[in-house]
Backbone bond lengths (Angstrom), bond angles and torsions (degrees), N, CA, C in turn:
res aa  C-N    CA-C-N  psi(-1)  N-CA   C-N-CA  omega(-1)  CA-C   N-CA-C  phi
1 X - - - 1.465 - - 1.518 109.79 -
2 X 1.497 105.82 162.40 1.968 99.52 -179.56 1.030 98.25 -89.17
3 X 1.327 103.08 162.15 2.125 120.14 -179.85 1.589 86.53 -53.62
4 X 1.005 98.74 162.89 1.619 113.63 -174.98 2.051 104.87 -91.59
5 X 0.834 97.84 120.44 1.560 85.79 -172.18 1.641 108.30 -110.21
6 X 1.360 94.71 157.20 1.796 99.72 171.07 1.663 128.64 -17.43
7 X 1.707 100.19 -47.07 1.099 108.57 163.62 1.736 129.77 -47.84
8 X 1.113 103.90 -75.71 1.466 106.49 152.03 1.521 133.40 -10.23
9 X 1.199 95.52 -78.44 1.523 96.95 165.69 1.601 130.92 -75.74
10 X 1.159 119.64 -0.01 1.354 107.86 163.24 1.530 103.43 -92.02
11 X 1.745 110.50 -28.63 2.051 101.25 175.39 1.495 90.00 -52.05
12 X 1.135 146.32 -74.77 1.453 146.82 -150.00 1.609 106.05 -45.57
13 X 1.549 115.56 -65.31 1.441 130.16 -175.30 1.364 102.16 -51.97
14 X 1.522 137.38 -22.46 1.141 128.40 -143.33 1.772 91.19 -123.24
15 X 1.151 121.71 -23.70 1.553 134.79 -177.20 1.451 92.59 -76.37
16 X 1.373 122.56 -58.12 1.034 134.09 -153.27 2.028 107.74 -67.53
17 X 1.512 103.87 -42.38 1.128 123.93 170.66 1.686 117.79 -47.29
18 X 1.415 100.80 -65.33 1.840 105.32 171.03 1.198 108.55 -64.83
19 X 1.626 140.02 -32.47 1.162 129.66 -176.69 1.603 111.56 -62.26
20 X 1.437 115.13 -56.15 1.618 118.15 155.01 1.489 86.05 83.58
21 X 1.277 121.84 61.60 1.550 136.28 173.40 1.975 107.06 30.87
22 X 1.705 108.87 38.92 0.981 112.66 157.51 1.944 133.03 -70.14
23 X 0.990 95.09 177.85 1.963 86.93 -177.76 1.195 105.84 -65.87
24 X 1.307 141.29 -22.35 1.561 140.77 130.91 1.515 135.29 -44.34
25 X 1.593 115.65 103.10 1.742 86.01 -154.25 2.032 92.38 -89.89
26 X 1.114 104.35 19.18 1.783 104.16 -171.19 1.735 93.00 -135.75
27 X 1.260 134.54 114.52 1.639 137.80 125.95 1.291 146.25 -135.75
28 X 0.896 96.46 153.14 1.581 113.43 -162.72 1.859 124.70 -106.49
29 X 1.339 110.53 126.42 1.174 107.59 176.11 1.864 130.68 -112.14
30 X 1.447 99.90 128.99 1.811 88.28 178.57 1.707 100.53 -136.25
31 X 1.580 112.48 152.45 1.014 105.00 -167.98 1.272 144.53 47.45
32 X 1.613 114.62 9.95 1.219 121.43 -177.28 1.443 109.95 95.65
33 X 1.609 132.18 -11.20 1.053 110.72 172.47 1.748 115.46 -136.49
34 X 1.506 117.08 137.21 1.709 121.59 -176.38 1.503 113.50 -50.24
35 X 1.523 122.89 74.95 1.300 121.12 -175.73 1.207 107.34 -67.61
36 X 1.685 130.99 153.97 1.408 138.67 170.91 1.543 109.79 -104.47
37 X 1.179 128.81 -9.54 1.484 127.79 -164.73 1.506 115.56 -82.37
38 X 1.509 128.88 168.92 1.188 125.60 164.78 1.445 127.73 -59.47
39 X 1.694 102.96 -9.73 1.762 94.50 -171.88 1.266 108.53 -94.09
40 X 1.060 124.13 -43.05 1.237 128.85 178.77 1.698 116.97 -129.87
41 X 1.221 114.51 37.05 2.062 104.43 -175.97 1.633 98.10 -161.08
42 X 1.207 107.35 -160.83 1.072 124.06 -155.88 2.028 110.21 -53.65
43 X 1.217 98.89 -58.92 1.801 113.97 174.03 1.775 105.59 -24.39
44 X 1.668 91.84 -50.61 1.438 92.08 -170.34 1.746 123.35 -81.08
45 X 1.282 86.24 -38.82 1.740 101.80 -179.04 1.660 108.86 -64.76
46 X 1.478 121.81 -23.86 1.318 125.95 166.18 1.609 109.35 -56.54
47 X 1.300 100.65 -63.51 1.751 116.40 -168.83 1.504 95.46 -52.03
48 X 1.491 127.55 -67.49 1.689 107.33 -176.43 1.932 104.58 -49.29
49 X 0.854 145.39 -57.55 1.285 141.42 -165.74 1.173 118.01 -36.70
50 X 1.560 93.79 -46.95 2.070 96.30 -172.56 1.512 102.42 -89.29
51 X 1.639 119.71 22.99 1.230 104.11 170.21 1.715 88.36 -115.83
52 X 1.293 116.21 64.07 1.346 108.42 -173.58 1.731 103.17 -165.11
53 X 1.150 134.02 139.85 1.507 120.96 178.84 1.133 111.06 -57.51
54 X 1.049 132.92 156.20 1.772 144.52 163.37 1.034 108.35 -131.33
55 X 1.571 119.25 160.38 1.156 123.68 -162.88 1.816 84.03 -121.90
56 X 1.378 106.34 164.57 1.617 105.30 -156.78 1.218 116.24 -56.35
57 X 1.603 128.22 -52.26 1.312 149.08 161.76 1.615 94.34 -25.83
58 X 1.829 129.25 -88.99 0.813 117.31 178.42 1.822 142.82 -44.44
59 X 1.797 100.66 -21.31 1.364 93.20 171.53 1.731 117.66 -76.01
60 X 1.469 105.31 -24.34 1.281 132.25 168.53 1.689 117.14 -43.40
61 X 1.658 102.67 -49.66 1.602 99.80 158.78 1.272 131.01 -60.46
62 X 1.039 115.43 -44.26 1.751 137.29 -153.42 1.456 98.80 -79.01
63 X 1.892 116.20 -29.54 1.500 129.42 -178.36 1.490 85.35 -69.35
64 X 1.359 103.17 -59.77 2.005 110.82 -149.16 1.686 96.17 -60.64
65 X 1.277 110.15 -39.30 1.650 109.04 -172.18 1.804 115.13 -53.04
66 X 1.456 95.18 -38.35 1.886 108.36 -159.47 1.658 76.68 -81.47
67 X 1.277 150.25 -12.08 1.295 136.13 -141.17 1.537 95.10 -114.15
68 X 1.443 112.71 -33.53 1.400 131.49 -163.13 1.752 96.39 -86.23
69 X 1.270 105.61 -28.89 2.103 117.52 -169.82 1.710 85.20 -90.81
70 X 1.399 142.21 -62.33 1.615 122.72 162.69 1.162 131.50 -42.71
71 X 1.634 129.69 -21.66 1.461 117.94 -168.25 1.287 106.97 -103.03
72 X 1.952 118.58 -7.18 1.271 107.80 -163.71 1.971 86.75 -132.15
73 X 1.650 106.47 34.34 1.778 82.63 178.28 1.501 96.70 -102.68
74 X 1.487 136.56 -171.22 1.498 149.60 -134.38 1.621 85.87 -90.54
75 X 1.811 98.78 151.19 1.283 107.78 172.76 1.680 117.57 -57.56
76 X 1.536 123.61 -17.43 1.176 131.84 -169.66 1.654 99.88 -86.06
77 X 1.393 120.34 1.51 1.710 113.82 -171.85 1.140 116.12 94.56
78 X 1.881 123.33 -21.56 1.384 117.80 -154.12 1.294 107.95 -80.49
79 X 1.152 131.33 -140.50 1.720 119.62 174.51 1.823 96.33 -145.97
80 X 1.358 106.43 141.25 1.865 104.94 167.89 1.339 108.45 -58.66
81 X 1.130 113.64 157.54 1.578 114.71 175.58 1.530 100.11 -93.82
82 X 1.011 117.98 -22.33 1.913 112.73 174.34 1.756 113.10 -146.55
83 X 0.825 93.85 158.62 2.107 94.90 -175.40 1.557 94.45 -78.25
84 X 1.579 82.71 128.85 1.317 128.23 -177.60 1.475 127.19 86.51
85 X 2.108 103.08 -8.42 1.750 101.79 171.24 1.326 120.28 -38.85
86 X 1.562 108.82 142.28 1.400 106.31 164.09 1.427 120.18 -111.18
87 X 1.423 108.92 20.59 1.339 120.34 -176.06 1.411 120.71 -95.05
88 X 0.773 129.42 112.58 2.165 142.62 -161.10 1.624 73.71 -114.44
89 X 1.771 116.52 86.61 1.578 101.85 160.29 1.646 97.57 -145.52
90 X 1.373 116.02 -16.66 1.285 117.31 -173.03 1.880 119.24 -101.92
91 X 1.339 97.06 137.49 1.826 86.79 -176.07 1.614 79.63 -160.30
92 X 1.582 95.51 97.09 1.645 111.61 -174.64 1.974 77.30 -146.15
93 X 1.667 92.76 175.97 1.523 105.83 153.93 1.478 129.52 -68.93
94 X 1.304 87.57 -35.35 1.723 95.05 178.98 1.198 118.04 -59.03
95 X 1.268 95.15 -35.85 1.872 108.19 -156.35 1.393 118.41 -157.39
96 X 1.842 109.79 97.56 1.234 100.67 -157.21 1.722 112.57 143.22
97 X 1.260 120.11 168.37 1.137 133.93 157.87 1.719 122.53 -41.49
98 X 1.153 121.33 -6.56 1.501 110.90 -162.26 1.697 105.56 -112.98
99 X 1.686 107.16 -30.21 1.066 110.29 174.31 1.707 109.96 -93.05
100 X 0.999 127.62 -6.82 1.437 142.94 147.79 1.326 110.66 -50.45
101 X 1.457 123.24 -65.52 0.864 103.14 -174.34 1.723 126.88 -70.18
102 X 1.346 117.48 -46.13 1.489 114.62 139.12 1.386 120.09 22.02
103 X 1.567 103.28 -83.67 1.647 116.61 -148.52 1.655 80.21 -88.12
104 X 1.619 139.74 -52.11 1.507 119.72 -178.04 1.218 113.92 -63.84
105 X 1.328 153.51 11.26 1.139 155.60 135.35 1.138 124.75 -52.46
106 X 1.228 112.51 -44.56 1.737 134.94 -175.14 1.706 106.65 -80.05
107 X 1.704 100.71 -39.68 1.293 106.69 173.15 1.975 121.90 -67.88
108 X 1.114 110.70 -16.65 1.181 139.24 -176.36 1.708 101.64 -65.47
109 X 1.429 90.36 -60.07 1.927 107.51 -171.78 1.375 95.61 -50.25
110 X 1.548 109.43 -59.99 1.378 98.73 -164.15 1.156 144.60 -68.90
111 X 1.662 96.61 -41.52 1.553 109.29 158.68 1.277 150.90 -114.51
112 X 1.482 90.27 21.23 1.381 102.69 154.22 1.858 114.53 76.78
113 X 1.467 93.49 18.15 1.903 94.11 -165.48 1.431 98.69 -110.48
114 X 1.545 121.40 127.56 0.741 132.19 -168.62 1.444 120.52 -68.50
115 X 1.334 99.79 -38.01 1.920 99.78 152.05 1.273 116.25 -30.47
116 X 1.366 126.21 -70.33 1.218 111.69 -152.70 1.768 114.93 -68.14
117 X 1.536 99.15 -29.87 1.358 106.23 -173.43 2.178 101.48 -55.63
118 X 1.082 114.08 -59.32 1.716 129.31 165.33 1.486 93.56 -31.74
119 X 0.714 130.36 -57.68 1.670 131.69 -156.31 1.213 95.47 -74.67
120 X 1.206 125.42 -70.05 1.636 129.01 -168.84 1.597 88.71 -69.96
121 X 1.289 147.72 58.68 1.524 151.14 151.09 1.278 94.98 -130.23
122 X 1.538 112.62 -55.82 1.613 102.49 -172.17 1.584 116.29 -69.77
123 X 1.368 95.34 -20.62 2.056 89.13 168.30 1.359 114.32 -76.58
124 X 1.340 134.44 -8.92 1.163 149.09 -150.35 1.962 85.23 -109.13
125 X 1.140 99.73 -53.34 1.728 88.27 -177.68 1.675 113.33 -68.30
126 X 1.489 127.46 0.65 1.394 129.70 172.43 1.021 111.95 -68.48
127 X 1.212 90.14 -55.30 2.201 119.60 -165.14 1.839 92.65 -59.86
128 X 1.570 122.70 -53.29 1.210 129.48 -160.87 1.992 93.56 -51.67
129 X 1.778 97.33 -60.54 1.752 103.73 -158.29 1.840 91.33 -83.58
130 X 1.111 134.32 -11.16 1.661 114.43 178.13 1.309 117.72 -124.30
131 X 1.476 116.20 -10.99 1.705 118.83 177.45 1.561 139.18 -61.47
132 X 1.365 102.41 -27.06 1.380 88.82 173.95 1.767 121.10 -75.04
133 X 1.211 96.13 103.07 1.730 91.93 176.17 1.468 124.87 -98.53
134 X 1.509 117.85 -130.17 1.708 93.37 -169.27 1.717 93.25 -130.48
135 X 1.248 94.22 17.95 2.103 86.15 165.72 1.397 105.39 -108.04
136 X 1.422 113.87 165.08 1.670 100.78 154.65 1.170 124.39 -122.77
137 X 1.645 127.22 43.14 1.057 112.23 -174.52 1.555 97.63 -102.38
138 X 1.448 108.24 -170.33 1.588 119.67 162.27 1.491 137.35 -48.85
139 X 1.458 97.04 -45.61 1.354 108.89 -166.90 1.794 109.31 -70.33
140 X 1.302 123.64 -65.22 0.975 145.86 144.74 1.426 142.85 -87.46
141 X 1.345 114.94 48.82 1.101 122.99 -140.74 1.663 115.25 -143.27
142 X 1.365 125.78 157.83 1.829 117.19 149.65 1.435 101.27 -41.83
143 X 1.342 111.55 -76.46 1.705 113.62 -147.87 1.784 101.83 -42.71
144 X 1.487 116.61 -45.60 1.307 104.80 174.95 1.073 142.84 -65.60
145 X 1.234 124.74 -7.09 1.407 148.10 171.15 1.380 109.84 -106.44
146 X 1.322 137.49 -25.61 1.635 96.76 140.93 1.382 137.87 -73.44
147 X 1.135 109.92 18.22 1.382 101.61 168.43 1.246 131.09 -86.92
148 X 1.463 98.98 -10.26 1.018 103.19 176.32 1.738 121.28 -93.41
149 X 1.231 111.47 -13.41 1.421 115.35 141.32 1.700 114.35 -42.60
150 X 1.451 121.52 -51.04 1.235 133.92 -160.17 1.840 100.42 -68.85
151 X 1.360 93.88 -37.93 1.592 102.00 -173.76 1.469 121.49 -65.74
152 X 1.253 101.43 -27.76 1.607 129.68 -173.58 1.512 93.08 -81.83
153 X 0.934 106.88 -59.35 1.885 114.51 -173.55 1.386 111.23 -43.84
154 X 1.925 114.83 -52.36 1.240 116.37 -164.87 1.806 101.80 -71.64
155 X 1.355 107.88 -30.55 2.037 117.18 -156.21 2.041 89.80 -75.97
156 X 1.654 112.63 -43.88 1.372 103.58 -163.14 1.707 114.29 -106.88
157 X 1.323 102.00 -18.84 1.542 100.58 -179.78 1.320 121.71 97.50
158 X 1.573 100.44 -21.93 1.166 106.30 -169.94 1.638 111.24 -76.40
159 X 1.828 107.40 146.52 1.169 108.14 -173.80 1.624 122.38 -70.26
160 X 1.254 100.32 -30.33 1.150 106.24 -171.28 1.388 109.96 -69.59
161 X 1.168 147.06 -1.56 1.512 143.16 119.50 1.454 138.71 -8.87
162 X 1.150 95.10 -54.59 1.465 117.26 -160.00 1.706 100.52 -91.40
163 X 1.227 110.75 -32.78 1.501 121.06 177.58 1.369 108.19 -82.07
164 X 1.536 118.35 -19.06 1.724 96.14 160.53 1.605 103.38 -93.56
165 X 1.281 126.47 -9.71 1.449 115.19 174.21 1.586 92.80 -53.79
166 X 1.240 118.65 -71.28 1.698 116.97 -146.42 1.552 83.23 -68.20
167 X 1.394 153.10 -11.28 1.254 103.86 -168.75 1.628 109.66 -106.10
168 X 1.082 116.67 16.48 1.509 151.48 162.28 1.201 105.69 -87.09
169 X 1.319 133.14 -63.88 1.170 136.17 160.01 1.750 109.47 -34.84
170 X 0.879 140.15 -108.61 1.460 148.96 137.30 1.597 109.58 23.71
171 X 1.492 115.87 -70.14 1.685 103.79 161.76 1.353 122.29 -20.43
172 X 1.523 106.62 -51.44 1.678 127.28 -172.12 1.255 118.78 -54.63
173 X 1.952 98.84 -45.19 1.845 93.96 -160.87 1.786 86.24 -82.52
174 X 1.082 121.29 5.02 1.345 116.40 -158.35 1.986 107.01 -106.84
175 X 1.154 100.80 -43.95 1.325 117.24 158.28 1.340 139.86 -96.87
176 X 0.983 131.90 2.84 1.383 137.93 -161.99 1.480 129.92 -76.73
177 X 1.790 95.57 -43.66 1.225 114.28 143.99 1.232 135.29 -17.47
178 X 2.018 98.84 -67.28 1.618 108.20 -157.07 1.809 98.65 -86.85
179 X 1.663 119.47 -9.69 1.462 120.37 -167.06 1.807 85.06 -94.22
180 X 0.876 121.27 -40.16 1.362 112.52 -173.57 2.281 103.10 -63.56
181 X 0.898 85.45 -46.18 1.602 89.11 -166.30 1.568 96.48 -65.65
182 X 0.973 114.71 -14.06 1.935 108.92 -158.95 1.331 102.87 -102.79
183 X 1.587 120.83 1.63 1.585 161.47 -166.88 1.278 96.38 17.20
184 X 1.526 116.85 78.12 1.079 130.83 -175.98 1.801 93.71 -86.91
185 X 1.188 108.94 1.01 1.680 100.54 168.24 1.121 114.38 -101.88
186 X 1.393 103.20 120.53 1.755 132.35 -157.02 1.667 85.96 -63.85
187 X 1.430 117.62 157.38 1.617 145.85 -178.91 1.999 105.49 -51.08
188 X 1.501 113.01 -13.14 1.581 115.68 174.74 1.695 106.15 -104.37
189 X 0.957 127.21 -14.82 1.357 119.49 177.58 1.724 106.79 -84.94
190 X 1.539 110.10 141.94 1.253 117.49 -179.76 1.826 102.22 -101.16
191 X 1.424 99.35 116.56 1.623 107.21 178.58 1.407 120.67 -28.74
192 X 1.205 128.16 -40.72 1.547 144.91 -149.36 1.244 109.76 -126.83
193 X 1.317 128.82 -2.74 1.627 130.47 -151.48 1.763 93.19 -100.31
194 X 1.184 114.16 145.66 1.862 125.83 171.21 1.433 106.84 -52.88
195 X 1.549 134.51 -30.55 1.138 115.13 177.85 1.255 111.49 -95.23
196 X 1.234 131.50 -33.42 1.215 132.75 -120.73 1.716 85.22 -123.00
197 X 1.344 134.94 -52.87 1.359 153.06 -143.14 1.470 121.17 -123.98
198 X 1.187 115.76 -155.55 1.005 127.46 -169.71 1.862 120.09 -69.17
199 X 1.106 95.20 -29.13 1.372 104.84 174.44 1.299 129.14 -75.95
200 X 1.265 107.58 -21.13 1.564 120.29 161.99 1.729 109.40 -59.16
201 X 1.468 108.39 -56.08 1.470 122.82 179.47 1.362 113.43 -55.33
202 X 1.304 143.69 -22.83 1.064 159.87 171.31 1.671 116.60 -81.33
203 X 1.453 108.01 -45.97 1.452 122.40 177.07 1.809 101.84 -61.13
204 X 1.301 109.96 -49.18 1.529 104.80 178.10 1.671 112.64 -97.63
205 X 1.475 136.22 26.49 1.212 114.86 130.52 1.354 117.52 -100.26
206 X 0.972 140.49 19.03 1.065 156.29 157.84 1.790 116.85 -69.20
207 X 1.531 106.76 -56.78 1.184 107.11 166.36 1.735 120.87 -84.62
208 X 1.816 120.38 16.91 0.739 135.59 -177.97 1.664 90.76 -80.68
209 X 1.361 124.02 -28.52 1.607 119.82 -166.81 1.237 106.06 -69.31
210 X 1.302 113.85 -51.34 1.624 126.31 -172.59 1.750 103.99 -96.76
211 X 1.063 155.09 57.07 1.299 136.83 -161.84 1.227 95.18 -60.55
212 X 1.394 144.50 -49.16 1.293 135.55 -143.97 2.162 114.02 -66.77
213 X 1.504 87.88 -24.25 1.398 113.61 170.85 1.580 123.77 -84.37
214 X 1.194 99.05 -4.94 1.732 93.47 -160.35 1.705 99.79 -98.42
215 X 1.375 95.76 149.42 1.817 111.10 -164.66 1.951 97.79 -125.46
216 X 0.944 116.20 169.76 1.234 109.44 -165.74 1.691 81.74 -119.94
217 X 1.919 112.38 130.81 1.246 85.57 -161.91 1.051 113.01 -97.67
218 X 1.938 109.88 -168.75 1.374 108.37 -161.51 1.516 117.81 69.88
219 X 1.167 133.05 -58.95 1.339 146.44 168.11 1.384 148.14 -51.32
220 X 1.470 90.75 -61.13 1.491 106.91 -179.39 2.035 105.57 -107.54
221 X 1.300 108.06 118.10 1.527 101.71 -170.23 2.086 102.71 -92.15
């Protein structure tokens, strides 16, 4: 892990601050609202942490936080996109089950708790029955949600991982075309851009060659 730097500890001091010794011992605010996702909320702000030393107390939050985002996400498995959504509509990275599962994967590596590894399976079965949507990039996208098949693949071994990567994968070379032309990418996504576009879709067949190597990028180190 990296030396723990200044940074670090003020995300902690500052999580810890909005939480205000709530049943959350970590939150975070942007734009006015407590997001849970990898792009901007809690999912994500966990995952940089545990790539960082903690001191026990603090790994102790970061456990209790991912524990507090499992006991209170939608009866369907998926995850709120912000504390207190009541909307079960999103299953992207950003927002949702996919970047959840992500960061409990990662949480898995580190500490070894078998919860989290279970958890990041059952987010993995959302993404499987609701993920393919009609973009293909990463962010919001197919391509980003198989990776998380991919993520599952590299943490358990198991094959059956890797066979919903490619067939997610495969949707893509098969559809991609007709989702791109039908410009199911809303007026903020950039056609060509790594998160947003085409380049994302490209970034993960690419790591379709090597799965055992492939990182979801930006994300997964």
């Amino acid at each position: 892990a990296m030396r723990q730097s200044s940074v670090a500890k003020d995300i902690i001091m500052e999580g810890r601050k909005l939480s205000n010794k709530g049943s959350c011992p970590l939150m975070y605010e942007w734009h006015g609202k407590k997001y849970w996702g990898a792009a901007h909320g809690l999912a994500g702000i966990m995952h940089v942490l545990m790539h960082t030393e903690l001191k026990l107390d603090e790994q102790d939050d970061v456990k209790n936080t991912l524990r507090y985002m499992i006991s209170n996400r939608f009866p369907s498995g998926n995850y709120p996109s912000s504390e207190d959504s009541e909307s079960d509509r999103l299953v992207h990275w950003c927002h949702g089950a996919p970047g959840v599962a992500l960061t409990l994967a990662k949480a898995y590596q580190v500490f070894q708790d078998d919860h989290f590894k279970q958890s990041a399976a059952e987010a993995a079965e959302v993404v499987w029955n609701r993920g393919l949507l009609k973009r293909v990039g990463i962010c919001h996208g197919i391509s980003g949600n198989a990776y998380v098949f991919l993520s599952l693949y590299r943490l358990t071994g198991n094959v059956e991982y890797l066979y919903r990567a490619k067939a997610f994968a495969c949707f893509l070379l098969e559809n991609a075309d007709r989702l791109i032309a039908e410009e199911a990418m809303h007026g903020g996504d950039r056609p060509f851009s790594l998160f947003e576009g085409k380049a994302g879709m490209a970034y993960l067949l690419l790591d379709m060659v090597n799965p055992s190597e492939s990182r979801f990028p930006a994300y997964e180190l």
